[in-house]
C-alpha positions in Angstrom: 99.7 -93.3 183.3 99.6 -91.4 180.3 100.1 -93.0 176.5 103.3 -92.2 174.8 102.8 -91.6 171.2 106.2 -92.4 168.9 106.3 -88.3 167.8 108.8 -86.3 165.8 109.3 -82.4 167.1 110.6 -79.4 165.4 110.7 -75.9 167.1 109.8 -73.4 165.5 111.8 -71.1 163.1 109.6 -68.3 163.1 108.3 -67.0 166.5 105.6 -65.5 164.9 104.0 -68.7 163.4 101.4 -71.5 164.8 102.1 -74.6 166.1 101.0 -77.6 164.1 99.8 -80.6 165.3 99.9 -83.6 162.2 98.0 -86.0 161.8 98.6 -88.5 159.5 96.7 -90.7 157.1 96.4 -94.5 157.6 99.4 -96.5 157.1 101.4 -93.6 157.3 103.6 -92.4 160.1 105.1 -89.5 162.5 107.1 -88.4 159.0 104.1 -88.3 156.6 102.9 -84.8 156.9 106.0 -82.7 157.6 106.6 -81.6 154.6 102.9 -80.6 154.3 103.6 -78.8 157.9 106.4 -76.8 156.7 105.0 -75.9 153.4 101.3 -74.7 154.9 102.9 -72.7 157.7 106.9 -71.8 156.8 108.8 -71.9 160.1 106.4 -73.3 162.7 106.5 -75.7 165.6 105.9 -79.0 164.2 104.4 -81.9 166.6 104.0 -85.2 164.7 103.0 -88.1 166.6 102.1 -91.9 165.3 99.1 -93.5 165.6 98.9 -96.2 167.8 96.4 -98.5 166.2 97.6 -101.3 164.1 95.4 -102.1 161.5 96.6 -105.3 159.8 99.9 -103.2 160.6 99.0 -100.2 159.7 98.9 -97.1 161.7 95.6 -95.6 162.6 94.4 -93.4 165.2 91.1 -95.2 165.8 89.6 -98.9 164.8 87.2 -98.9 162.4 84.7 -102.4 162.4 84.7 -102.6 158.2 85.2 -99.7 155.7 83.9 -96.3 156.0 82.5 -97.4 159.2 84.3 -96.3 162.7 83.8 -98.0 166.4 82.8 -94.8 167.7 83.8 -96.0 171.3 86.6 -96.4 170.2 86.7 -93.1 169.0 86.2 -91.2 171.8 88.8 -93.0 173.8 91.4 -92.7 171.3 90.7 -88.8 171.1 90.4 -88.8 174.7 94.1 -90.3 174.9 95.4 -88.0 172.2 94.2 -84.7 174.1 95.7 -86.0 177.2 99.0 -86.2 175.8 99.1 -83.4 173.2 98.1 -80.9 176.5 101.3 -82.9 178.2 103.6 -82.1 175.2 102.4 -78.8 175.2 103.6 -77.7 178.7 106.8 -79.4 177.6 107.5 -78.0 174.7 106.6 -75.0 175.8 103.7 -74.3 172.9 101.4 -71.7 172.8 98.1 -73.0 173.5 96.3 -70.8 172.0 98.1 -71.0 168.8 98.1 -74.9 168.3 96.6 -75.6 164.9 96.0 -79.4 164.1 96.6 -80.5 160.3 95.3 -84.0 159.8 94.9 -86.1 156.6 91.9 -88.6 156.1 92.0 -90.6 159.4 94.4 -88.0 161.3 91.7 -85.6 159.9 89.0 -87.7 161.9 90.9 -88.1 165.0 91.3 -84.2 164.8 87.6 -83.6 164.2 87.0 -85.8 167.0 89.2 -84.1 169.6 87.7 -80.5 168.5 83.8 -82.1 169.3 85.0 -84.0 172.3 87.4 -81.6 173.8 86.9 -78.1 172.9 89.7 -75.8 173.9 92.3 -78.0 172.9 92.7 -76.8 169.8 93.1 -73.4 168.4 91.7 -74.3 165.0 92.7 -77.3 162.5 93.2 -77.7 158.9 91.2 -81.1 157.6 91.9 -82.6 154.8 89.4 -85.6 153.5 88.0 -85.7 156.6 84.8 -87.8 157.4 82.3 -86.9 160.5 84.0 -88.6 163.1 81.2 -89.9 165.6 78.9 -91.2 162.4 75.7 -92.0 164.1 76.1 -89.8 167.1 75.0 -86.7 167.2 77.9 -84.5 169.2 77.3 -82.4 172.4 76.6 -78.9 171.9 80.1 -77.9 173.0 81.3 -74.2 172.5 83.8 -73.9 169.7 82.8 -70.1 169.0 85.3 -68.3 166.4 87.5 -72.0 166.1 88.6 -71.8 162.6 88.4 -74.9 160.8 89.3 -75.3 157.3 87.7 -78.3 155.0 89.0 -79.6 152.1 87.0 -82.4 150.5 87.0 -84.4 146.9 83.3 -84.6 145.6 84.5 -87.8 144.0 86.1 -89.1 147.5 85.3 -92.6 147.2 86.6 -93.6 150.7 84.9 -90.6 152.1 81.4 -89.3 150.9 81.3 -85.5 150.6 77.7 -85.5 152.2 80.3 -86.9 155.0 82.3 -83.7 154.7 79.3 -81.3 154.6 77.6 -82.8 158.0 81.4 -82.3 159.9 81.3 -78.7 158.3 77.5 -78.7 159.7 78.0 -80.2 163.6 81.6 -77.5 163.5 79.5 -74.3 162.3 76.1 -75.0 164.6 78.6 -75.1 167.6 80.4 -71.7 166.8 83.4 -73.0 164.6 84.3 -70.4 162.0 84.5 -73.2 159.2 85.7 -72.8 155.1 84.4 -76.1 153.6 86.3 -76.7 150.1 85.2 -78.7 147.6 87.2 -79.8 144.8 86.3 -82.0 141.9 88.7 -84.7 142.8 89.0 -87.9 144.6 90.5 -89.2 148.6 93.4 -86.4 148.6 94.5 -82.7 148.8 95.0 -81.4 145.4 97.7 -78.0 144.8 94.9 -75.7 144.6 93.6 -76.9 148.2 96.8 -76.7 149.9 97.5 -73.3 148.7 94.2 -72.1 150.0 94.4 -74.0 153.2 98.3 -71.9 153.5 96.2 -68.5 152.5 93.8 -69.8 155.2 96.3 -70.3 157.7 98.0 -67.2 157.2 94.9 -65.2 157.2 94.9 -66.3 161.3 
């Protein structure tokens, strides 16, 4: 049987828009990143499910084993389990496919990498803020995720997440066809204004 996620869902106001998948951040929930949702793409389909890790009771999609360092096995069932339902949800909800977008901040940015390397197709493109290589040591399979748009945004001063960490995601997206906008910004483990109103000009551009 498949895993239920805890999930908030808002329809979409504008027909014309995306649907947004959100992720959210570690010890954050399904309400996190709505606002974010409705202020990067005005009227859209929201999907916002929980993680369902507990990490000394916080919410993550995937364990890590310390900090900055991810069970990668863990990993690729996690994202495995999250495609499975997200392609459930969409027949349900009766989504687009081809227009889901995910948006997923610092950990729900990994998971998101994670499900474009692992299962391409899924997703129509994704918008990733502070997002870290998901699969670390593993070099991903050469997957075809030709013309996937994938926007970066990434602090150079990220303490939690290294920007060389950053510009090898942007690397393993772009050698296996992803369209990808890597972002830098001077700051630290966040998503300044300026970011978030490129990432909306971004969006809109698709």
């Amino acid at each position: 049987m498949a895993a239920d996620f805890p999930h908030v869902f808002e329809p979409a106001a504008d027909p014309g828009t995306p649907a947004l998948l959100l992720l959210h951040g570690t010890g954050a929930d399904e309400h996190d990143l709505l606002g974010l949702g409705r202020a990067l793409a005005p009227g859209a389909a929201l999907l916002s499910p929980r993680g369902r890790v507990s990490e000394h009771g916080a919410n993550r999609w995937f364990r890590r084993l310390r900090e900055g360092v991810f069970d990668v096995d863990d990993v690729v069932a996690r994202a495995r389990e999250l495609a499975v339902w997200v392609e459930a949800q969409v027949a349900e909800r009766g989504l687009d496919p081809a227009r889901l977008v995910a948006v997923g901040f610092s950990n729900g940015a990994n998971i998101a990498a994670a499900t474009l390397l692992l299962h391409p197709g899924l997703l129509s493109g994704a918008v990733l803020l502070a997002a870290a290589a998901p699969l670390q040591g593993r070099e991903p399979d050469p997957v075809d995720l030709a013309g996937t748009p994938v926007f970066i945004g990434a602090g150079t001063a990220d303490p939690m997440t290294p920007i060389d960490q950053a510009r090898l995601l942007a690397r393993q997206l772009t050698e296996r066809g992803a369209d990808v906008r890597l972002r830098e910004h001077p700051g630290g483990h966040g998503a300044p204004p300026d970011v978030l109103a490129d990432a909306r000009s971004w969006l809109a551009d698709r």
